[in-house]
N, C-alpha and C positions, 0 to 999 in steps of 0.2 A: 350532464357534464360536470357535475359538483364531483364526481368521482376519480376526475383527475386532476392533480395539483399540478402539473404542468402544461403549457400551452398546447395546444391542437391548432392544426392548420383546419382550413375552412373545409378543406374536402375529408378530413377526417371527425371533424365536429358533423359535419351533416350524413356523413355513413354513424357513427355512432346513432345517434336520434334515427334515421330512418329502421336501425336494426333492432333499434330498441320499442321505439312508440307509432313504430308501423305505418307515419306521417310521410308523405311525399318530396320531392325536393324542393320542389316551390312553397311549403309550409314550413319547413325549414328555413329556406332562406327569411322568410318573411318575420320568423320569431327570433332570428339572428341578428335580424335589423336591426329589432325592435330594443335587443335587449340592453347595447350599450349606453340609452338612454335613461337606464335606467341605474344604471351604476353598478349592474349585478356583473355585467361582462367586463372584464380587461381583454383590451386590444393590444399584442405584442406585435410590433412593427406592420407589414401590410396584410399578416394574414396570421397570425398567431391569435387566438382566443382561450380565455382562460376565465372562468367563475370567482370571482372576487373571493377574495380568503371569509370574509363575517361572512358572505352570502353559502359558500360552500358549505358550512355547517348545517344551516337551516335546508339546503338542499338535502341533502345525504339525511338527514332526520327523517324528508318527504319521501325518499326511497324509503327507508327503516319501516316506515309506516306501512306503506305498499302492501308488505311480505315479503317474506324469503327468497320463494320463488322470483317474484320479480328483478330483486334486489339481485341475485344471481345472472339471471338473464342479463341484467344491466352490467354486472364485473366481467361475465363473459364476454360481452361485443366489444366492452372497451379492453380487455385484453389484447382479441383479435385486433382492434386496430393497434393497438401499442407494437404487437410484433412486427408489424408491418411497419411501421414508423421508425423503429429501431433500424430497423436494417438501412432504410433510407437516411436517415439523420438521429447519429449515437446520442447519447449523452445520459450522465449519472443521473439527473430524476426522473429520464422515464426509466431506466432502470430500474432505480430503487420505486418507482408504481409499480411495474412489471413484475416484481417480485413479491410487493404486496396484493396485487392481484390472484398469482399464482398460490401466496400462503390462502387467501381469503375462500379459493375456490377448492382448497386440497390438496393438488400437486402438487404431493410433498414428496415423490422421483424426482420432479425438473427440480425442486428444491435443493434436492441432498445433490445432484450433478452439480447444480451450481456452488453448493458449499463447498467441495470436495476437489474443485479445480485451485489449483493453485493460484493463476491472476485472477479470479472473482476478488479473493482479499487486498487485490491492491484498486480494489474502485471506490476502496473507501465508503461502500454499502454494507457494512456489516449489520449495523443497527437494526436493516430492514429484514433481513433474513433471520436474526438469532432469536429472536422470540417462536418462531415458528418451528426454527430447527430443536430446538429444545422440545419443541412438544412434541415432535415427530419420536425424538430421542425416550421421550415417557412414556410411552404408547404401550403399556405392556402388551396389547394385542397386535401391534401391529406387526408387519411384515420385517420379523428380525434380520434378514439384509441391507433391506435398508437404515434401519434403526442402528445398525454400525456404521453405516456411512455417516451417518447424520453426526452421531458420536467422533467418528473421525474429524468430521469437518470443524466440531468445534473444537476437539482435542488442537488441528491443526490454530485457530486461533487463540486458545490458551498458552501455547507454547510459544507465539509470534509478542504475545501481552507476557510472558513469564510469571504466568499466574501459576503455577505449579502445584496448588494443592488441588482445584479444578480439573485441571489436567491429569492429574495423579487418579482421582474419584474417574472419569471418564474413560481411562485406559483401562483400570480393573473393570468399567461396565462393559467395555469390548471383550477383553478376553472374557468374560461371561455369559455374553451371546455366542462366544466363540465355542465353548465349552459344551453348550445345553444343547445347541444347533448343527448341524451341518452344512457348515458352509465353506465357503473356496481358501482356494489359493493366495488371490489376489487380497482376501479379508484379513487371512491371518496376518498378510506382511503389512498388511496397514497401521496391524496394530503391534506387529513387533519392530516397523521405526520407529513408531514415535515412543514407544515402551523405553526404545535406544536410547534416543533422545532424552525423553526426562532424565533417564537414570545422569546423562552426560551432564544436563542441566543444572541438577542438584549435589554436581559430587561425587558420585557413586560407582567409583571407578571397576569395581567388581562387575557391577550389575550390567555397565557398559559391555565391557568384554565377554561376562555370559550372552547377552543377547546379541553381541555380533556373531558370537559360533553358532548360535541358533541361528542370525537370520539367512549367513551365509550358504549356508546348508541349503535355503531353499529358494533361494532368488535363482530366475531361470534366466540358460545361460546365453543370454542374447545382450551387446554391448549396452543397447539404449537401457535396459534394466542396470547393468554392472557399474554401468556411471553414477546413475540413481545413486547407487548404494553406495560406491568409492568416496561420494559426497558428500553424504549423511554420515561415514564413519568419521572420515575429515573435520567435518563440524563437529561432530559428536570429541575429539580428540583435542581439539581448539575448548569446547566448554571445558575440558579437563585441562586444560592449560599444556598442553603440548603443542607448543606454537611452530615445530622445527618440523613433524609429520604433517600439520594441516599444509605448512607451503608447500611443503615436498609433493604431494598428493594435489593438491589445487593446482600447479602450478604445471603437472601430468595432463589431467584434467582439463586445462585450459585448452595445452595442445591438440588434445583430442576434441577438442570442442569446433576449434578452427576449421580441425580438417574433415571435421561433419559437416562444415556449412562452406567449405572452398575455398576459407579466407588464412592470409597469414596475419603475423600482429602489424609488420609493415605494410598490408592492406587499411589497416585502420589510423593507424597514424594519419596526422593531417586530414583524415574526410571530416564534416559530422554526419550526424544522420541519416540527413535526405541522400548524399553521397556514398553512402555506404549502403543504402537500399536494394541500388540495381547492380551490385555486387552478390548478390544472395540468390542461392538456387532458385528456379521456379517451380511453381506448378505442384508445389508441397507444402503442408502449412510448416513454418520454422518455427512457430510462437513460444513452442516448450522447452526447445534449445534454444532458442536464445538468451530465455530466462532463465534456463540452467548454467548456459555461460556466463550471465551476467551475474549470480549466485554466485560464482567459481570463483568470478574477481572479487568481490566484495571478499568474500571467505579470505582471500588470498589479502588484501589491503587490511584487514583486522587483525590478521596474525602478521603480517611485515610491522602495520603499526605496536602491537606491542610489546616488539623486539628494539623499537625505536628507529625501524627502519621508514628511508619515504614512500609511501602508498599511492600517491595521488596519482601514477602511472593507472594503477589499477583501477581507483575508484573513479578515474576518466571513461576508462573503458568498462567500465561496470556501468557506469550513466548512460552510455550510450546504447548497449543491450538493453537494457531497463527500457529505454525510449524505441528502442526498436522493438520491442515484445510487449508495447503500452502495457508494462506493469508501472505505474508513474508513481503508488507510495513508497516503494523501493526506487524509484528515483529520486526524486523529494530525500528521503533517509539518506543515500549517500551522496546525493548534493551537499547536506549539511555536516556530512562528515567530511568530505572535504574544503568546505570552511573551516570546520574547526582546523583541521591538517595545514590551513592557511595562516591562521588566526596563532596559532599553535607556536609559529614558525616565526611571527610578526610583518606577516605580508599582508596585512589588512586591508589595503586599495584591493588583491585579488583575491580576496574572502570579498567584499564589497560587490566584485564585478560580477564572481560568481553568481551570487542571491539576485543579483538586479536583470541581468543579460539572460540567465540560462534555466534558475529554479523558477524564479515567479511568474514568465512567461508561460510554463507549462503548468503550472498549477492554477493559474486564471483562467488559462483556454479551458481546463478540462473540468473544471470547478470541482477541484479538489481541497476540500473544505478542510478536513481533520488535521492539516499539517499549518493552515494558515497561522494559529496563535504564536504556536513553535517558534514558525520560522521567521514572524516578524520580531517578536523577542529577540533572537538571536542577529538579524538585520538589526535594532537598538545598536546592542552592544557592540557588533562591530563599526556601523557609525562612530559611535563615542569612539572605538579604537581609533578613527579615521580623526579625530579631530571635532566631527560634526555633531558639534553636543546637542544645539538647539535641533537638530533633526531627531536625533536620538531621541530626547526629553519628549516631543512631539509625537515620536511611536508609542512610547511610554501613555502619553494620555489615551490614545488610540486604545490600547490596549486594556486598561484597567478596568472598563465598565465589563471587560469578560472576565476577571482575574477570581470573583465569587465561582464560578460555573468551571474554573477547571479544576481538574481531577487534582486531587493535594499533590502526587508529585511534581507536575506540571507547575501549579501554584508558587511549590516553596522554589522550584528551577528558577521563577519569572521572578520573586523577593531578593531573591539572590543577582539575579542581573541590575534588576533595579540599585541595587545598593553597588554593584559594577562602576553602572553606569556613571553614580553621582560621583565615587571615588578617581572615575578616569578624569572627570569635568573637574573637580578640586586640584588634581595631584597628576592630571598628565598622564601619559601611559608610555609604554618604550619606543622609538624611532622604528618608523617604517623601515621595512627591510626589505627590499627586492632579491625574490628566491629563485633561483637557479630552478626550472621545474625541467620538465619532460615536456621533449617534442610533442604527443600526443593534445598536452593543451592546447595547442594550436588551432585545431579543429574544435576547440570550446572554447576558446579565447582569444579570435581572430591571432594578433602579429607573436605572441608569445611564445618561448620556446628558451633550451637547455640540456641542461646534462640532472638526470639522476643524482641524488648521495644523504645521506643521511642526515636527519634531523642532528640538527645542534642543542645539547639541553639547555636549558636556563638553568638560572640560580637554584640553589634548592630552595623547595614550596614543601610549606606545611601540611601533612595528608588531611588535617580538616579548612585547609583553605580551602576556599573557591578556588575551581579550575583556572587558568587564567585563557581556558582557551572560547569561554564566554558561554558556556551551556547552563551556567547557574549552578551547577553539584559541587560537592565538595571534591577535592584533587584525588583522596581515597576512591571515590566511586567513579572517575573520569578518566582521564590522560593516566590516574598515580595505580589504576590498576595491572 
């Protein structure tokens, strides 16, 4: 049992031991009894069991010891039961065991499927898979199919982290396997999006356009592929700062998005979620469109936004695909981009309502860890927006004992709030402003409602101040791009 960090129900703890140590079920029960007297077992509500974290060590040593063989045998039953517990009852750590299972035991297929889906990256398990996919990835002997998948999939999160020198090294190893191997269709265009992609990332408006004539050439001529693509040039035109094509095309895109799943935009108005569910075809999975529509609006809210037009139409209905297709880090992401669009604007009560009512809710349930620092940082600051200093100050201590352990950009964002913060507490900040929003809020902010129109600027901001829309960067790398 030391082998899984998360709890097991009683009937899965005692198939585990029966598959493994060949004991009966009444020996079982009896050594289950036995053991929470002993401090080695935690009891999670009336049937959750779990091997105490110090004791789990010394366990997994006593496997170690066994042999390999054994040690196997044991990751294997407790896989099998993991799958089966999954399906009954979700959740990120048996996941991310599940995963380390699967790297511990080899299947490095089910591994590279799972990298290479698009919502695996919003469970916020990365960590657990990328040491494994990496190796899969250096395999010089290994099965070169796969070994581009695996390449793809971390290509696809180096480009989501805009690590681009990573990404750059990873796409020349595709096209290499691509070169030496014969391999498909499907491989080459793997790797001439995201080839797309960087070149858009970095600039390279040439490179972009080369590889669109190439890819167009060979995307086959079936709509669900052509959207794909119409997507990816969209984005790719947007990195290039041609913000007048990405709406144009996203905003195409959108429509066609609808009329694949039955709905108009005035179906979505006023529902949330749960409401908008048993509006959706049956009896097919919708999961990839609806993440592709909820990508279309975002796409479409990033390029309104930095025309200085209002977004929050979009990034409404972008949160609510996102929550329909449980990609939840992409919802988290554009939740707080529409606080800032709040924040931005001086509606700080619904920058407030937003983080309290709609993001945290979903990120507790699903115990979505990675965004937690972020997002209370940002709750700080708009607190202080609100007036609510000593709340604010009190997130602030919260916070600090993490502020060593983040990554320095995160770090110097949270320095920078911090010293927000103190400045709004001294010197005030500007009067709350009730904003005209979009019907659409309604269905995410119970009574609220409006008409559309565009941002109103403030004063001119210095490009190395602080944003004032409370992310910590400076105006140059925020709002002043």
């Amino acid at each position: 049992m030391s082998l899984a960090d998360v709890a097991l129900s009683r009937d899965e703890a005692t198939k585990l031991l029966r598959d493994v140590c060949g004991i009966n079920a009444k020996a079982v029960a009896a050594r289950l009894r036995a053991l929470p007297s002993t401090g080695a077992l935690e009891l999670f509500g009336n049937t959750g069991l779990k091997i105490h974290d110090a004791v789990r060590v010394l366990g997994k040593a006593d496997i170690a010891a066994r042999g390999e063989e054994f040690e196997k045998k044991a990751q294997a039953a407790l896989r099998t039961v993991i799958i089966t517990s999954i399906q009954a009852d979700w959740s990120i750590g048996k996941l991310g065991l599940l995963i380390r299972l699967f790297g511990q035991l080899g299947d490095a297929k089910i591994l590279v499927e799972f990298a290479t889906d698009e919502l695996f990256h919003e469970m916020g398990v990365w960590p657990e898979i990328e040491p494994y996919l990496m190796a899969i990835a250096a395999d010089a002997d290994g099965d070169p199919e796969t070994r581009l998948w695996a390449f793809d999939g971390l290509v696809f999160n180096d480009l989501r982290e805009g690590q681009h020198d990573a990404g750059r090294d990873r796409i020349d190893a595709m096209k290499a396997l691509l070169d030496a191997h014969d391999l498909g269709e499907d491989e080459w265009l793997a790797w001439g999006m995201k080839r797309m992609l960087l070149m858009s990332m970095i600039g390279d408006a040439a490179g972009v356009h080369e590889m669109l004539a190439m890819v167009e050439g060979r995307i086959p001529p079936k709509a669900e592929h052509m959207r794909i693509f119409r997507y990816n040039r969209a984005l790719a035109f947007f990195k290039l700062g041609d913000n007048g094509t990405a709406i144009s095309e996203a905003e195409k895109l959108v429509e066609e998005y609808y009329a694949e799943l039955g709905l108009t935009p005035a179906d979505v108005i006023g529902r949330n979620t749960p409401a908008l569910r048993p509006l959706l075809p049956k009896n097919r999975d919708l999961t990839d469109t609806l993440k592709h529509l909820a990508d279309t609006h975002d796409l479409l809210a990033q390029a309104l936004g930095r025309m200085g037009l209002r977004s929050s139409m979009a990034r409404i209905h972008a949160m609510k695909f996102y929550e329909l297709a449980q990609a939840y880090q992409s919802f988290a992401r554009v939740g707080m981009d529409l606080v800032d669009e709040f924040v931005w604007v001086n509606d700080f009560e619904t920058a407030r309502y937003t983080i309290e009512r709609n993001i945290f809710p979903v990120i507790q349930a699903i115990g979505l860890t990675s965004y937690v620092l972020e997002l209370r940082a940002l709750y700080a600051v708009v607190l202080a927006y609100c007036g609510e200093h000593q709340a604010a100050a009190n997130e602030v201590v919260r916070l600090r004992p993490f502020e060593d352990a983040m990554d320095p950009g995160h770090r110097e964002a949270f320095q920078n709030q911090k010293q927000m913060i103190r400045d709004l507490r001294l010197h005030g900040g500007p009067a709350q402003r009730r904003v005209n929003i979009p019907p659409p809020l309604q269905a995410l902010f119970d009574q609220r409602g409006g008409s559309t129109r565009a941002v109103e600027p403030r004063n001119k901001i210095g490009r190395n101040e602080r944003c004032p829309c409370g992310s910590g960067q400076k105006y140059k790398r925020c709002h002043g791009r």
